[in-house]
N, C-alpha and C positions, 0 to 999 in steps of 0.2 A: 504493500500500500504506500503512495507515494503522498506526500507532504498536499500536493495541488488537488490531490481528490476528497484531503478531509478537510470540511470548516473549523479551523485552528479556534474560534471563538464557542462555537458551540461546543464541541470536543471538551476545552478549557471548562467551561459551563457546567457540565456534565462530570467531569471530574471531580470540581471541586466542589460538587452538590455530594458527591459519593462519600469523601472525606470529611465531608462537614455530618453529614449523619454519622458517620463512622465516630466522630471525635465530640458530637453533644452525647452521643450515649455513654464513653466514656467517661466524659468529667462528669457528669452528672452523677455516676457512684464513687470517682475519685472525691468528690467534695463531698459527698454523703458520708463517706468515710474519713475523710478528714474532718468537716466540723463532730461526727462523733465521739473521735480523739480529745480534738480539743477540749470539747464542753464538759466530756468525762471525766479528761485527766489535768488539763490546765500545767500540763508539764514541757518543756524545753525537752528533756529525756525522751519523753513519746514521740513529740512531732520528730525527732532526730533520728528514734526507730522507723518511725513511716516514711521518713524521706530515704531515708537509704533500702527499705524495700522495696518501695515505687519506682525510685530513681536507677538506684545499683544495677538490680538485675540488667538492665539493656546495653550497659559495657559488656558483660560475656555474650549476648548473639549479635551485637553490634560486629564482632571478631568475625562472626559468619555473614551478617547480612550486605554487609557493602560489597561483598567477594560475589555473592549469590545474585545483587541488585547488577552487577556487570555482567552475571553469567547465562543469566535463567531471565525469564520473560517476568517483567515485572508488575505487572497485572495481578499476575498468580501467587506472585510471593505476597504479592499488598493483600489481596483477598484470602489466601491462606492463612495469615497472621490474623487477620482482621477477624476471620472464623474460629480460629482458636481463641483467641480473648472471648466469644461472643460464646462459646463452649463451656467455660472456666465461670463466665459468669452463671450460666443456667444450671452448672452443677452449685453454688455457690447458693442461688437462688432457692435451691432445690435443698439443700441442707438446711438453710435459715427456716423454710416450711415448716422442716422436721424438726425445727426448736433446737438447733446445734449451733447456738450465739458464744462470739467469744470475742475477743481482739485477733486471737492468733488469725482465725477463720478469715478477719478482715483482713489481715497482714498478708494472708495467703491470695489473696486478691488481687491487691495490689502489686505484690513480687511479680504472677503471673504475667497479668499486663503489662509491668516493665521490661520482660522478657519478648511477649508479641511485639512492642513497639521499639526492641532493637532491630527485628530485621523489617516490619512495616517503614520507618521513617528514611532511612538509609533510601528503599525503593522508591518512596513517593516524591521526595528533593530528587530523586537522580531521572523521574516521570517528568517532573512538569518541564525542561529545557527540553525536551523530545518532544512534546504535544505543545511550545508554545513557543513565536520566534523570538529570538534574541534580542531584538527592540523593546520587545513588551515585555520581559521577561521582570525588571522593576516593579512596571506595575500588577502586573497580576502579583508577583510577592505580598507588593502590599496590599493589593486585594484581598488575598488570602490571608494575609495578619489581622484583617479586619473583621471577616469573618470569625477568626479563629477569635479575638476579640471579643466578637456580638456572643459567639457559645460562652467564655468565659466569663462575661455580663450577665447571660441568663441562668447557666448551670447552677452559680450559689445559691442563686435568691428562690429557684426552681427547685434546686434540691432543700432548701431548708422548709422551704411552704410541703412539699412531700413527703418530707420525716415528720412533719406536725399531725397529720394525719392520716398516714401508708407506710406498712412496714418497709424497714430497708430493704427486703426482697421483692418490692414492685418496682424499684428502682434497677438492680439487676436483671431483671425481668426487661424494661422497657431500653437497656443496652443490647441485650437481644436480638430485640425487635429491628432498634436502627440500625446494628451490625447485618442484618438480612437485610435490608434496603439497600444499602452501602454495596456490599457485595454484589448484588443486583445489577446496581446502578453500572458500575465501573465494567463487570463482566460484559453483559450484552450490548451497551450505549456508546462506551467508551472506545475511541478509535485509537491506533496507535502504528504508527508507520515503521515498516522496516528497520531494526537494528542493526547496522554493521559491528561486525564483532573482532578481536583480531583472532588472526588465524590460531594461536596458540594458545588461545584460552583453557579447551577444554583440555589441553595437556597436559598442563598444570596444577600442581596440587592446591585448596584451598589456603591452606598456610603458603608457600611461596607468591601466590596471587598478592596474601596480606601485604608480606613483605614488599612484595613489588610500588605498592598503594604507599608502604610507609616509607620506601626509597625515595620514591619521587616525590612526596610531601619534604623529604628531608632535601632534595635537590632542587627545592624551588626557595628560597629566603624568604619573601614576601608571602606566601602560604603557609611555612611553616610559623611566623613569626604571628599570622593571622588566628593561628590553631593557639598557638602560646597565651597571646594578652585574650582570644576572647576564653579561653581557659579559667585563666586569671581574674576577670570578669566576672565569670561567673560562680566563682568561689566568694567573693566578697561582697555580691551582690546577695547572696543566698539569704543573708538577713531581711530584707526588702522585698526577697521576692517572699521566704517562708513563713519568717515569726514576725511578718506587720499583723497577723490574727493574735499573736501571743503579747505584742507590743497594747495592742490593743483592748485585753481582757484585761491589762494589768494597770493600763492609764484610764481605763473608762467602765470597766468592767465586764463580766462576761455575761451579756447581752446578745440574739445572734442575732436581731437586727444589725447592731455594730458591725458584726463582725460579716454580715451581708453587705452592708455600707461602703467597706473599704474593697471590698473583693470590685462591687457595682462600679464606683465610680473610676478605682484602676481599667477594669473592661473598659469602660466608655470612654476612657482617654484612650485607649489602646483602638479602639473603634475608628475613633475620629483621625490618630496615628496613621492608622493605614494606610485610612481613603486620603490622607491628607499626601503619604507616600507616593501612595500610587497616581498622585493629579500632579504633584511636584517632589521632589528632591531635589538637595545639592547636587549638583553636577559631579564633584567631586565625593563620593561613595564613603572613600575614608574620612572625609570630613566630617559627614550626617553619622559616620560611625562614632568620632573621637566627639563633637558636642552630644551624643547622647549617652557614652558614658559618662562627662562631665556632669551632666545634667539628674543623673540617677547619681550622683555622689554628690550634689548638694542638695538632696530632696531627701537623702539617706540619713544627714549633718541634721538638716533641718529637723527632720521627724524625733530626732536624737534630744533636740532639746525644746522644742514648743509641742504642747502636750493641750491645745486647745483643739477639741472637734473641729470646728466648721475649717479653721484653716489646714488641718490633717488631712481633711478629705482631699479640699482643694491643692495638696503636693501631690495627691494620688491619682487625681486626674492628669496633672504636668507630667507626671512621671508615667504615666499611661499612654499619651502622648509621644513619649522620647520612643519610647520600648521599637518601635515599627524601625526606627529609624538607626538604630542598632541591627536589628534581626532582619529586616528585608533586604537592607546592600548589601549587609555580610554574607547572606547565603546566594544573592545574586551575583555577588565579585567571583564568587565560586562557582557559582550556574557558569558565566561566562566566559572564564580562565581556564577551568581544568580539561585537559582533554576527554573527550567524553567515552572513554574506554578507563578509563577511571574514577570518572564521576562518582559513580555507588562508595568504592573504598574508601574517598576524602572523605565523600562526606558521611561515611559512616567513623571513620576515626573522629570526624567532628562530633559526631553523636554518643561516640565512646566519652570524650573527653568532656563533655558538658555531663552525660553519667556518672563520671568519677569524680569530676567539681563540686558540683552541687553537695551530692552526701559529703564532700570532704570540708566545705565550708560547715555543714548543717554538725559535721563529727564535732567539730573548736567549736561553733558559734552556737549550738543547740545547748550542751550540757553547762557550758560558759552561763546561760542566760539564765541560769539556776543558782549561779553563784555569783553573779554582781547584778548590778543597773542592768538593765536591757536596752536601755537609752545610751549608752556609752559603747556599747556595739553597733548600734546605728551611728552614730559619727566616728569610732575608728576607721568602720568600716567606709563611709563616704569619703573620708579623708583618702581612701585610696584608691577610690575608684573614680577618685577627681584628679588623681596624680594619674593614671594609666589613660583617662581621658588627654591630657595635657602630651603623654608622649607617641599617642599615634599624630601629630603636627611635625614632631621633631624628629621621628627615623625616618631613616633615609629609605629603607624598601618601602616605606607606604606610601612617599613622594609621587613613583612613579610605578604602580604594581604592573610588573609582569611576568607569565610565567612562560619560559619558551618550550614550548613543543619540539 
């Protein structure tokens, strides 16, 4: 199937409807499951266990899915993955009937899914530059951050109005549901034009493939350097992004309107982020990259020491805003730059390494927030993600990023 026979906008269309059912069923037991953490236990320690089971697992099949997203028809791994979470939930669903409540039971949940969505996400960043041209490739990102947004806006407030009146196994139940849609959708609708492969793929064992993915990450400066700081990033962001619910029970109380309030109006900055991406950006990619982690490390300062609602909300909206503008050029510098027989690998080591950030921030930052202020973690931590913001200006690979082929 060639490029001139399928409508690249409708195709686009049709994809990212499939992923969007895919990912409101999703968070909508991820947030079920997290605010029942929170409201139960009110501990740094727990949310620290949930994040490293949610997050962790997707670093070990991220090892296979980027190898697998270059080798194997991608469609099939997206919908395979997407069917195994949607599996895992109906048995899960199907325990809770039977009155088998526990934390582990929920933990088990969560692991799962971070599991399907090492080799899911690796496939679906390495789909959309094959189903969508190179010009548009920005803005559908940020198209797609906005949506991704709009679910993140409604899954809390959705799933806590749920939990008030429907056990948490009507919520895994209705991931299910959009997990069959999804699958659906992509399988029969979704068009996808010939992939050239190189000749020596199949010859190759999955470990050497990796290898080959982490050679050439190491043989480009400005991609590896890209892997590095947003690494970096998002280890120290992890307070901002995980314990503003735990910042939040502690400076205002545990409330879950509140703790719906800050999730809401982060989404609907991230909303506004996107579509605001996708109509304009910097021209210059790493710029929108380096003011928006500047921007999340003085909203991190901020929140650290003014503990008044109305203007708390209002940095979560700004700071909901920035988000698009970090996550859309970064993974479009990358859509762009990598050769596309390597595609899957990068950016599943990108997906590795934001897997092993995350819990590695939440390891120091989660137990930490048990033993001092939890407002002084919010400003160490901005304090340095206002300095990593200030040195994507001053290296010299990000001046002029290229990777030669």
């Amino acid at each position: 199937m060639t490029t001139s026979n399928i409508n690249w906008k409708k195709n686009t269309a049709l994809f990212l409807t499939s992923q969007t059912l895919s990912l409101f069923g999703t968070m909508l037991v991820q947030w079920a499951i997290m605010w029942h953490i929170v409201l139960e236990t009110q501990s740094g320690t727990m949310m620290t266990l949930y994040v490293a089971v949610a997050i962790l697992p997707t670093f070990f099949t991220s090892l296979f899915g980027g190898v697998w997203a270059d080798r194997y028809n991608k469609k099939l791994l997206i919908n395979l993955a997407d069917g195994s979470i949607a599996f895992v939930s109906l048995i899960i669903a199907l325990s809770l009937f039977a009155g088998h409540d526990s934390f582990i039971l929920l933990l088990i949940a969560s692991m799962m899914r971070a599991l399907g969505q090492g080799i899911q996400q690796p496939a679906v960043n390495a789909l959309i530059p094959i189903i969508v041209p190179k010009a548009k490739l920005l803005k559908i990102n940020g198209i797609n951050s906005s949506i991704q947004s709009g679910i993140f806006l409604l899954s809390p407030a959705l799933a806590a109005s749920l939990m008030s009146f429907a056990p948490l196994q009507t919520l895994f139940l209705i991931d299910v549901v959009t997990a069959a849609l999804a699958i659906t959708t992509l399988h029969y609708f979704v068009k996808v034009r010939h992939e050239t492969k190189e000749k020596s793929a199949e010859k190759t064992s999955h470990f050497a493939e990796l290898m080959s993915g982490l050679r050439y990450i190491k043989s480009h400066r400005f991609l590896l350097l890209m892997m590095i700081f947003s690494a970096i990033f998002t280890i120290f962001v992890s307070p901002l992004a995980i314990l503003t619910p735990l910042l939040t029970t502690r400076n205002f109380g545990p409330e879950l309107w509140l703790l719906s309030a800050i999730e809401i109006t982060f989404a609907g900055g991230m909303i506004l982020g996107g579509f605001l991406v996708g109509i304009w950006c910097f021209r210059n990619k790493i710029f929108a990259i380096g003011m928006a982690c500047a921007v999340a490390g003085l909203i991190s300062i901020v929140l650290g020491v003014w503990t008044s609602m109305i203007p708390y909300l209002v940095l979560m909206v700004i700071g909901g805003i920035a988000a698009p503008y970090f996550n859309a050029p970064s993974m479009t510098l990358l859509q762009e730059k990598v050769k596309p027989n390597y595609i899957g690998r990068v950016l599943s080591v990108f997906v590795m390494l934001d897997s092993l950030a995350m819990p590695f921030g939440m390891l120091a930052f989660g137990p930490l927030a048990d033993k001092i202020d939890i407002n002084y973690i919010f400003i160490g931590t901005g304090v340095v993600m206002l300095v990593l913001g200030g040195l994507y200006f001053v290296v010299k690979a990000f001046r002029n990023p290229k990777i030669n082929h």
